[in-house]
N, C-alpha and C positions, 0 to 999 in steps of 0.2 A: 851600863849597856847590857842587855840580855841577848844571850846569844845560844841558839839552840841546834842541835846536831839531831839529824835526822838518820835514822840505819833501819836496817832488816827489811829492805827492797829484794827482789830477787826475781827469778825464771817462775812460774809455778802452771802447772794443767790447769783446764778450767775445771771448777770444783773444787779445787784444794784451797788451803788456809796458808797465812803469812799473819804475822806479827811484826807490828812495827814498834819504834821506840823513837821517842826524841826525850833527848839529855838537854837540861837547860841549865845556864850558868848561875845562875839565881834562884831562888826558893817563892821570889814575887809569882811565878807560874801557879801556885799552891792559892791565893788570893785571889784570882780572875778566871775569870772562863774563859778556856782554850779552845781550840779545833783542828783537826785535821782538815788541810785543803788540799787538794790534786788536779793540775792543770796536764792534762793532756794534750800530744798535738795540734794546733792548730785552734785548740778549744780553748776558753778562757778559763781564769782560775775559780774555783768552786767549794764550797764549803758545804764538807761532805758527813761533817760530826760535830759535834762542841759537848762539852760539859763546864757547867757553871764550879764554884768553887765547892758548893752543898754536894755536888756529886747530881747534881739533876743534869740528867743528859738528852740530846734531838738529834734526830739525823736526816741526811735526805734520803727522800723516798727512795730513791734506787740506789739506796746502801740500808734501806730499814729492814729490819730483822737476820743482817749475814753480817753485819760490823758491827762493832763493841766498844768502844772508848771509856778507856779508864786511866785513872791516873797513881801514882805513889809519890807522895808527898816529903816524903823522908828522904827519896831519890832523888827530887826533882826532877819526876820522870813523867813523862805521858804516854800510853800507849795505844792503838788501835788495833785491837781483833780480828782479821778478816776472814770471814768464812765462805764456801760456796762462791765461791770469787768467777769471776765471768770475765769473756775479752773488752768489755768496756769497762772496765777496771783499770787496765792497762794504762798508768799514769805517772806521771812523777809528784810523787808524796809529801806536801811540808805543813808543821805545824807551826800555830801561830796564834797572838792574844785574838778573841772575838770581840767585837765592844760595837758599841754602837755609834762609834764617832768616824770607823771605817780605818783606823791607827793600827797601823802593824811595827812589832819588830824588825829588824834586821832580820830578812830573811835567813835559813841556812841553806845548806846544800840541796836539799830533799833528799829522799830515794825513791829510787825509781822500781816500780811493780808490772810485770812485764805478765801477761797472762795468757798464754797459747800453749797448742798441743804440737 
């Protein structure tokens, strides 16, 4: 069972950066394409980065060029960079496999990215 823990949510101005991390119980994370999703209020959940296991990464368009997703493998760690962050950002954060069969883990906690002045 993989089970991953999501941190580095917080308060931040618009234009400022955050870093996120999700810790996973397993190394299987290191083999798949991952992604960050973020479901905010009332809105559905959305897949907003991935990176395959080569390190080839996509993002959605309204995260392309101020998000970053990378991963350490040694950590079994994944992270997403965000930069230039804006109040539609404002979401709760969780990562999770990408596949094409629509198969999630066990979700975690998320963290939540709160983004106002």
């Amino acid at each position: 069972q993989v089970q991953l823990v999501e941190s580095g949510g917080g308060l931040v101005q618009p234009g400022g950066s955050l870093r996120l991390s999700c810790a996973a119980s397993t190394s299987i994370i290191s083999s798949q394409t991952m992604g960050w999703y973020r479901q905010a209020p009332g809105k559905q959940r959305e897949l907003c980065a991935e990176i395959t296991s080569g390190g080839i990464t996509d993002y959605a368009d309204s995260v392309k060029g101020r998000f970053t997703i990378y991963r350490d493998n040694g950590k079994k760690t994944l992270y997403l960079q965000m930069g230039s962050l804006k109040p539609e950002d404002t979401a709760a954060y969780y990562c999770n496999w990408v596949n094409q069969f629509g198969a999630y883990w066990p979700w975690g906690q998320g963290t939540q990215v709160t983004v106002a002045s």
